[in-house]
PAVO-956638 format. One record per atom (N, C-alpha, C): x, y, z. Coordinates in steps of 0.02 Angstrom, whole numbers, plus 50000, padded with zeros to 5 digits. Atoms other than C-alpha are relative to their C-alpha. Layout:
XYZ/...
//
This chain:
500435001350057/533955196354892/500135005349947/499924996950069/534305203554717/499415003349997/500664998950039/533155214354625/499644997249951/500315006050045/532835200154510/499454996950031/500495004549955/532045189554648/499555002950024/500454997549953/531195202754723/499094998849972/500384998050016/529465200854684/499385002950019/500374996149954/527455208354702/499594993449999/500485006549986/526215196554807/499635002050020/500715002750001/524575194154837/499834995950038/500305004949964/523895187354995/499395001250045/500754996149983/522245185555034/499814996550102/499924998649949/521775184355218/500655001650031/499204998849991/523175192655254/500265003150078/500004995549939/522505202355418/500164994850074/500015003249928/522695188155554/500404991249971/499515005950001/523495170455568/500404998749963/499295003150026/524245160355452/500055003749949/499854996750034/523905171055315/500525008650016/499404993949984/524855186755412/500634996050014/499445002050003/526125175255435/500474999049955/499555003150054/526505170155272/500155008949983/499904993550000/526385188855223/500295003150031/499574999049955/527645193655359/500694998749966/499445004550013/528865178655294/500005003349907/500024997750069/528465186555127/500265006749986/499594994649959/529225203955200/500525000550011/499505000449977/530485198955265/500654995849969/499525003650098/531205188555089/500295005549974/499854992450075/531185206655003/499444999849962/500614999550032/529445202754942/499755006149997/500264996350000/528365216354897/499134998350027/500695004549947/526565212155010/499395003449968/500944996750014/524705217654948/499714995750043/500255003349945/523815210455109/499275003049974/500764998150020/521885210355044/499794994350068/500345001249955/520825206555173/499465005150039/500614997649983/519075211455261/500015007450042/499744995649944/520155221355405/500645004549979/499214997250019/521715232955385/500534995450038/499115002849949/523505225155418/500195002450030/499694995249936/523995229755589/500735000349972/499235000250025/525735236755539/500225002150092/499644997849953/526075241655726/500644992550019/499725003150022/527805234355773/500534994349960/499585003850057/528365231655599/500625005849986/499394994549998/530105241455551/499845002449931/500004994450051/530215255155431/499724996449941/499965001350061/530595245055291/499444995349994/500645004950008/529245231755312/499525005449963/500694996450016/527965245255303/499945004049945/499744998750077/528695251955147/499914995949961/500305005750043/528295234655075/499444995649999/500705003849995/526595231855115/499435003749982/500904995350033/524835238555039/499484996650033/500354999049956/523475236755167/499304999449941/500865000450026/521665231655029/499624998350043/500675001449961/520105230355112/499494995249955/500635002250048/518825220455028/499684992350016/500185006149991/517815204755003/500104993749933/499995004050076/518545189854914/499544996549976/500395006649996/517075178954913/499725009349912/500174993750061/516525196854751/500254998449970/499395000050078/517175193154578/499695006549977/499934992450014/516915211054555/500265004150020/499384997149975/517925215254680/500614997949983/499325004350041/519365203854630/500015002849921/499834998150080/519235210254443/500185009050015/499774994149983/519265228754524/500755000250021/499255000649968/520765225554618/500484999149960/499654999750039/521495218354492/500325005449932/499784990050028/521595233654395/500235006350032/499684996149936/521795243954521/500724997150018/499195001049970/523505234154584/500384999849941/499564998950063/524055231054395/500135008749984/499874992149997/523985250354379/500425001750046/499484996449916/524725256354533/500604997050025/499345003350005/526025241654556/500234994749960/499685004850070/526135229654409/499614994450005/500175006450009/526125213254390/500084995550056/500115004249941/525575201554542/500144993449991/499595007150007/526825186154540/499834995650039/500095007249919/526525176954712/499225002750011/500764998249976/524685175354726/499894995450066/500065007849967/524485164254899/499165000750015/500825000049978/522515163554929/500014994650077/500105001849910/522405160355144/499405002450045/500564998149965/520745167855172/499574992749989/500335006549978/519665153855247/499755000950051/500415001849939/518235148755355/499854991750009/500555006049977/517605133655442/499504995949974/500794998550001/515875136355438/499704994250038/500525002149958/514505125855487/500214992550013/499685004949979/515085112555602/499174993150031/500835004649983/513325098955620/499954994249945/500275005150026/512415084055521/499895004049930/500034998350079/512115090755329/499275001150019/500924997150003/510055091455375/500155005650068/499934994549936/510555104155511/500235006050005/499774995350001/511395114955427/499865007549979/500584994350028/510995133355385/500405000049944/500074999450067/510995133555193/500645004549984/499484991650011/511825152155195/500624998650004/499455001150001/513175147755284/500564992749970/499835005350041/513465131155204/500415003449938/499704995550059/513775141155042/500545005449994/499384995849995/514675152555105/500794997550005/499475003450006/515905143355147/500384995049948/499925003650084/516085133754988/500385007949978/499854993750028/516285151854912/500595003250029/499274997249951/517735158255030/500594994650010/499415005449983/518615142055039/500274996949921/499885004450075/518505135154839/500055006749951/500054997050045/517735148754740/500475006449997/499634994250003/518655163654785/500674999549997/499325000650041/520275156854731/499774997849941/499924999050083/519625154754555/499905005649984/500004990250013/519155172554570/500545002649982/499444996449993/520705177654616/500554998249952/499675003050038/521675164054488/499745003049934/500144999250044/520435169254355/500105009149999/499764994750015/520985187854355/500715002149995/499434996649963/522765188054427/500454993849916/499265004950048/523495172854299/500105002249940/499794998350097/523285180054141/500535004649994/499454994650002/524645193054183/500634997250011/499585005249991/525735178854249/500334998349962/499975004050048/525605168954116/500405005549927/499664991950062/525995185053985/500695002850025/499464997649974/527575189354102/500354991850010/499645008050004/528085167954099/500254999950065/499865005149939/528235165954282/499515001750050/500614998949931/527005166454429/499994993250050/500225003949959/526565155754575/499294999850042/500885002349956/524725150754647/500204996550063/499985004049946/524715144554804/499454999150048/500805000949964/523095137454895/500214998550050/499995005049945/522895133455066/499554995849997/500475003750014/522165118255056/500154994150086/500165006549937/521885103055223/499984993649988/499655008150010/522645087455254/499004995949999/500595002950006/520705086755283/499494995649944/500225002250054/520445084455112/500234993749971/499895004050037/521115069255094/500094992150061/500175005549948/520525058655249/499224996549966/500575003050038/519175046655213/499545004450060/500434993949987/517595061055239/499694995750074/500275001149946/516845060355417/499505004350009/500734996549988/515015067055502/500485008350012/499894992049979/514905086655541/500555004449989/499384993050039/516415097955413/499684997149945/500265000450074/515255094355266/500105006249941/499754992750054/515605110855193/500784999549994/499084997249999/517535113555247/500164994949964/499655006950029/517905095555203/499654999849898/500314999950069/516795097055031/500475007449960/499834997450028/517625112654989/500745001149994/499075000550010/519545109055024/499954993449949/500025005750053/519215094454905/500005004549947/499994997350065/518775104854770/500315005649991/499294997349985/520075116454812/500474998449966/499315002150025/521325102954783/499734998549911/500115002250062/520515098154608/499935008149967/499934992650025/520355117754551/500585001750001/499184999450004/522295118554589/500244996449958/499445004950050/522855103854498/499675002449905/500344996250079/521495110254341/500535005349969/499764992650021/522335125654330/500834997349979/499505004250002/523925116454346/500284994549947/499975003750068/523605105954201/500015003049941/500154992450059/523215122054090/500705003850002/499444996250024/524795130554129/500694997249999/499165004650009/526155116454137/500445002249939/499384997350039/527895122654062/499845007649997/500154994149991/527205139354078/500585005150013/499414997349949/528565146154190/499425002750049/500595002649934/526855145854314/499544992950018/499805008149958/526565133454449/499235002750033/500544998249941/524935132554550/500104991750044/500015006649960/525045119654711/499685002750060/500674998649939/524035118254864/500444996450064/499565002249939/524905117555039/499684997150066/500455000349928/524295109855207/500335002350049/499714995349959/524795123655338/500364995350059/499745002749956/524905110855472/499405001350067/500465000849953/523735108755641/500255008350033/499934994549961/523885126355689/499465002950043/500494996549962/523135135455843/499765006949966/500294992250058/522455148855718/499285000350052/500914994649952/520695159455755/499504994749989/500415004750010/519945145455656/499894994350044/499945006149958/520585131655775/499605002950065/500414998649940/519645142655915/499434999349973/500755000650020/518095142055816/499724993449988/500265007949981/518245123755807/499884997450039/499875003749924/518685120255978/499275002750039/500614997149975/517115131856005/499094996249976/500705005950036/515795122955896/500024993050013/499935004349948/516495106455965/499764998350059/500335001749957/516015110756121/499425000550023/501024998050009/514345117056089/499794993249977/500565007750032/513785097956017/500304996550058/499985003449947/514385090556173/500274992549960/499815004250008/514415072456152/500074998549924/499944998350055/514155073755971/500595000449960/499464997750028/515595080955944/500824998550048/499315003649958/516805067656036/500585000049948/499665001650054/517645063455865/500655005349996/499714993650020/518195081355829/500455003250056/499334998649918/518945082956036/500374999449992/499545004150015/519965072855997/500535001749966/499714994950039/520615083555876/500495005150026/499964993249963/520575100755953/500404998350067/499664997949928/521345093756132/500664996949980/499395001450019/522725085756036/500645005249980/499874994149993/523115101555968/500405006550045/500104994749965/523005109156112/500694998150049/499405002949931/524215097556225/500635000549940/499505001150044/525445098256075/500345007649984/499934992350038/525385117756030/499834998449927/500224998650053/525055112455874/500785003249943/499464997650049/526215118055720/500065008349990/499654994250009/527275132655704/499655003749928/500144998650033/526345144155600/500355001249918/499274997850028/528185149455524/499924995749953/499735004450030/528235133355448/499655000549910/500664999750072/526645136855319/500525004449971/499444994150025/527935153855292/500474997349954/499465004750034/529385143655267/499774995549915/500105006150051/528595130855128/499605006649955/500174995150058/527745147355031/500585001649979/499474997550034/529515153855011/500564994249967/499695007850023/530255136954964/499565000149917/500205000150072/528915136254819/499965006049956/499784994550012/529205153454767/500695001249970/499294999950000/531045149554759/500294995849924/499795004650067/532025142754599/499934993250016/500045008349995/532185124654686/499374999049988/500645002250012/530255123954664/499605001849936/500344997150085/530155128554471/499644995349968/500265006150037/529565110954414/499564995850054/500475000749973/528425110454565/499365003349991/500524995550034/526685111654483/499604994550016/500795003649977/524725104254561/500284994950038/499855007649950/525665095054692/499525003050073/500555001549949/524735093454873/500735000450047/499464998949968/526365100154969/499895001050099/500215002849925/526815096155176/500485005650007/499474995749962/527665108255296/500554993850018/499765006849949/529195101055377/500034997250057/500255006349933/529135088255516/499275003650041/500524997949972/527315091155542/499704996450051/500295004749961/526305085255673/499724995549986/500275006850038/525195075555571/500554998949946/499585002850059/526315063555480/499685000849921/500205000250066/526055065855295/499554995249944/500495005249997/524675056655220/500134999049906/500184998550081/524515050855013/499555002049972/500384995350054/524105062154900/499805000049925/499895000850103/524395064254704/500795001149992/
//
């Protein structure tokens, strides 16, 4: 990789699954890594040079006060933040909509939707002033099944996910910045244990969602790599005139569903 290509990124859960993954695969391009997240990035390991290209933030994205800090703080200290991928994500409250606790309802809206406009509404304007950047949401094939009982939050807020991507997306077309929203793929992530866990706490209830989780489970599920792979693909020159699309890993487990 040239020093042209090299650039600095921005990924937010960056401390555990798929988001350390992509941040790994983002390492190991010649990327330059800012891993923001709640926990420090275990660097144990990683080789010399990795750890030479990674910055370890602490914080909470669901704060647009922290996200506007940061952002000053990383424009100072290392420039301009090109690859933003936003991978911090929860669940949350897995039940009937009258059952749910309020708090965490919201919360999860806020960590799954809002805190990538946080992070879009501080990080693009520098983008946009330097004429190239990339956004990248994780967003769920979930969002685009016809809606089912008990993921009223997750499923409500990867929807507006994908419509906050393509917005932004409509605002900066020809730009030389792209924002698109990826579906990682059925991965055994921490989240998929917290499903398979709230699942089995509703018992019969929660036959629908088994179904799911043991499919998963007898399958392994998708190569986290692959989410990796398809960030550095849209990152890459072949994906310059890829802008608010609803992008698939390849040969995923779930066949590819229509999108936009």
């Amino acid at each position: 990789m040239t020093a042209q290509t090299q650039r600095l990124a921005l990924v937010t859960g960056a401390s555990r699954g798929i988001g350390r993954q992509i941040a790994l695969g983002l390492l190991d391009a010649g990327h330059t890594v800012i891993a923001v997240s709640r926990t420090s990035f275990d660097t144990n390991g990683l080789s010399s040079t990795q750890k030479s290209s990674i910055i370890s933030l602490n914080g909470d994205v669901s704060d647009h006060l922290f996200i506007d800090k940061l952002q000053r703080q990383i424009t100072k200290d290392h420039g301009t933040v090109q690859i933003l991928v936003n991978a911090a994500g929860v669940f949350g409250p897995f039940d009937l909509v009258q059952n749910t606790d309020p708090d965490e309802w919201a919360h999860t809206i806020i960590i799954d939707a809002i805190a990538p406009y946080f992070t879009a509404r501080y990080f693009l304007p520098a983008m946009l002033e330097s004429k190239w950047g990339r956004i990248i949401n994780l967003g769920s094939a979930a969002s685009l099944h016809t809606p089912g009982p008990l993921y009223s939050a997750y499923g409500t807020a990867k929807v507006a996910l994908n419509q906050l991507t393509r917005q932004i997306a409509a605002e900066i077309a020809g730009s030389g910045v792209t924002a698109n929203v990826i579906h990682p793929g059925e991965v055994q992530s921490d989240m998929w244990v917290d499903i398979q866990a709230k699942t089995a706490a509703l018992g019969e209830a929660g036959n629908n969602q088994q179904v799911w989780v043991d499919w998963v489970e007898k399958t392994g599920g998708d190569d986290p790599k692959k989410a990796s792979d398809l960030v550095l693909k849209l990152v890459s020159p072949e994906s310059d005139l890829v802008n608010g699309s609803f992008c698939w890993i390849e040969n995923p487990l779930q066949a590819p569903i229509p999108s936009w």
